[in-house]
N, C-alpha and C positions, 0 to 999 in steps of 0.2 A: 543676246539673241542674234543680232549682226552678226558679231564673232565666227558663232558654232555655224550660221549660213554660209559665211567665207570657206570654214573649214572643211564643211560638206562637201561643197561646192569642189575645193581643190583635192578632193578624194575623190571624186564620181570624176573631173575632167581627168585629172590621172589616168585613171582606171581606164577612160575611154580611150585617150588619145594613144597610150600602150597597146590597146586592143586594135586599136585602126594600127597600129604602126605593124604589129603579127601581120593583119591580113594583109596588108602593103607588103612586107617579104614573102609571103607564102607566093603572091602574086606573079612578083618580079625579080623573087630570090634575087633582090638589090639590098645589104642592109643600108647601104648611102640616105637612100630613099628616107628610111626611118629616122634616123639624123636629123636629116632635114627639118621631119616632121619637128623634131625636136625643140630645132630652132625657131620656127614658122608659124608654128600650129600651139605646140603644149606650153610652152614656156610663155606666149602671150596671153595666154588665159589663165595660167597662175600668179601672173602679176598684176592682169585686170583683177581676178578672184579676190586676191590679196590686198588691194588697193594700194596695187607699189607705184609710183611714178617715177620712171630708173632716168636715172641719168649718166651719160657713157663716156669717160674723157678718154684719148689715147690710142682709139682708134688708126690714125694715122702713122701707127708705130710699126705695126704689123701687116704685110702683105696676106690677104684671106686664102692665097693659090701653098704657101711656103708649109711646112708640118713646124710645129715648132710643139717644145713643152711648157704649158701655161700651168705656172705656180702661184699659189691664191691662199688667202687665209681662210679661214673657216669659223661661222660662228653661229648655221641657223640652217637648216634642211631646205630653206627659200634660195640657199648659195648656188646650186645645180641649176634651177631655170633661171635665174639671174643672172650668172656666167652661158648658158646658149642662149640666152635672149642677148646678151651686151657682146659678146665676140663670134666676130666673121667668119668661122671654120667652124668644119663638123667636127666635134669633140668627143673623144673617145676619154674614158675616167676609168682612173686608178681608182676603185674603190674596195674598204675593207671586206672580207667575205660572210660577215655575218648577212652582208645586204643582200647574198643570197637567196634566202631564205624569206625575203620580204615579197610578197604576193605584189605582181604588175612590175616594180620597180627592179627587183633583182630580175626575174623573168626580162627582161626591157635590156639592162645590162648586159645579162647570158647572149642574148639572139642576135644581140648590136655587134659583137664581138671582143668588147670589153673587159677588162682585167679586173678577176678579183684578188686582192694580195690577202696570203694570213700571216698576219705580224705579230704573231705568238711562233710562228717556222721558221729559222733564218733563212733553212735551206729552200723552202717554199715560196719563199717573200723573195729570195734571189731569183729563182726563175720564174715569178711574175715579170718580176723586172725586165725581166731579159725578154720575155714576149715583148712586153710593151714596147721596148726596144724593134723588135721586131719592126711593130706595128711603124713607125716612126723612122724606119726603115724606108719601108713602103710608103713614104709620103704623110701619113696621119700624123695629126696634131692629138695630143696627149693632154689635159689638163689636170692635175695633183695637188692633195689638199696634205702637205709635208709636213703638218703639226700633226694629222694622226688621227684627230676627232675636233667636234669643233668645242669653241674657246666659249666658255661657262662667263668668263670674267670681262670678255671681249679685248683682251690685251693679245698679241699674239705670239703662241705659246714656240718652243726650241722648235727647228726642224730635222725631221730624223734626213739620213743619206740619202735613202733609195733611188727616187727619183733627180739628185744629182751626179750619182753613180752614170745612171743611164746617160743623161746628158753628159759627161767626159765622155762614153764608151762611145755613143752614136754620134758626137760633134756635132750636137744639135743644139740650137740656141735659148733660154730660157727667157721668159717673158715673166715680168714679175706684175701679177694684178693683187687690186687692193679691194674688195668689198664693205660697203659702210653702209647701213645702217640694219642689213636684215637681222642684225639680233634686237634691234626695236620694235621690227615688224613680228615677230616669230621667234623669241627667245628659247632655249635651250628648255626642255621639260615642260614648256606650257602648250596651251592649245588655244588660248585668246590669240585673233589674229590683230593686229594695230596697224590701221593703212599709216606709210612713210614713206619720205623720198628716200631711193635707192641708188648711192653712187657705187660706179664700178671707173676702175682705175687702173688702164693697160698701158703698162710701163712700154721701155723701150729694150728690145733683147737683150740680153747678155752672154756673150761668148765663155761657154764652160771651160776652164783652166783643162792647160793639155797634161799638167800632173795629175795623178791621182792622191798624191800629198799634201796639195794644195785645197782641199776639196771640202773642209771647212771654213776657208779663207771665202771659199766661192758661195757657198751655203750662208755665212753671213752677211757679204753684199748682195745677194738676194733680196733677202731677210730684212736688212738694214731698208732697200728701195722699197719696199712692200710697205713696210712701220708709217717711213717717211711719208710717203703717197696717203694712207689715211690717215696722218697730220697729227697723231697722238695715240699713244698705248699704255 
């Protein structure tokens, strides 16, 4: 009965805090603003909802003024406010385009100005990419979940190119984080919530190889720092 009140709960704040964040752009035609909110506002109330108690190592690694792309494992829908509650930058997400289609959350994505990639296009998934790019251009910090979907088994799965494409292309720095434990709190296909501590783990940059042939050598010391950081897969 706990449980399904958790889960209510982090469906009505959702709901609202997307809503407040509309009318905050409509406002100040600022999408910054909502971000924030993001950080601030939505993400602290799904981890009180949740009965997360996060704990954040790594910090110190990252300047919050810099854009950078933060590459992260994936293994529980609690990942999103977990990662804006634990890092210091407004975060703009690469996410799949089915999340479109999701009432509040895609809406939330769309207006933020956010990327949706379809990874069934190549040709379409390349010029997501290449916005994102953009974006990261302009200063914005990018955060990418490069397994694709999250991890059933919690081991963490290959990662595709995409997002280290862009980083060679934009010479922008990759930040490898680790999230641990939200597939205890919130596992894959259930709806029991299980309060846990939640460790997040912000590595120290990594400068993307200036080949582009080199560009799975770079994708697995990534990968490798990420494994490492949550200390077992």
């Amino acid at each position: 009965m706990i449980s399904l009140f958790r889960f209510i709960f982090m469906s009505f704040w959702s709901a609202l805090m997307i809503s407040c964040a509309f009318v905050v752009m409509l406002l100040t035609l600022n999408r910054k603003l909502a971000l924030v909110m993001a950080r601030t506002m939505f993400s602290p109330g799904i981890l009180w909802a949740a009965g997360i108690k996060i704990k954040v190592e790594g910090k110190e690694n990252i300047d919050a003024y810099t854009p950078y792309i933060f590459v992260s494992n994936h293994m529980s829908h609690l990942d999103i406010p977990c990662l804006f509650y634990a890092i210091p930058s407004n975060l703009h997400f690469i996410a799949k385009k089915e999340l479109k289609w999701v009432p509040f959350l895609g809406w939330f994505i769309a207006a933020t100005g956010m990327i949706f990639v379809d990874r069934g296009n190549r040709a379409k998934a390349i010029a997501s990419m290449n916005r994102a790019g953009e974006l990261i251009k302009k200063g914005k910090s990018v955060i990418v979940f490069p397994e694709g979907t999250r991890s059933r088994s919690g081991t963490t799965k290959s990662f595709k190119k995409g997002s280290f494409m862009m980083a060679i292309q934009s010479e922008i720095p990759v930040v490898p984080v680790s999230i641990i434990n939200t597939d205890v709190v919130f596992p894959v296909g259930a709806f029991n919530i299980k309060p846990h501590e939640v460790i997040v783990k912000i590595g120290a940059p990594i400068k993307p190889v200036e080949n582009k042939e080199q560009v799975q050598q770079f994708i697995n010391e990534v990968r490798e720092v990420i494994i490492k950081q949550k200390g077992a897969d």
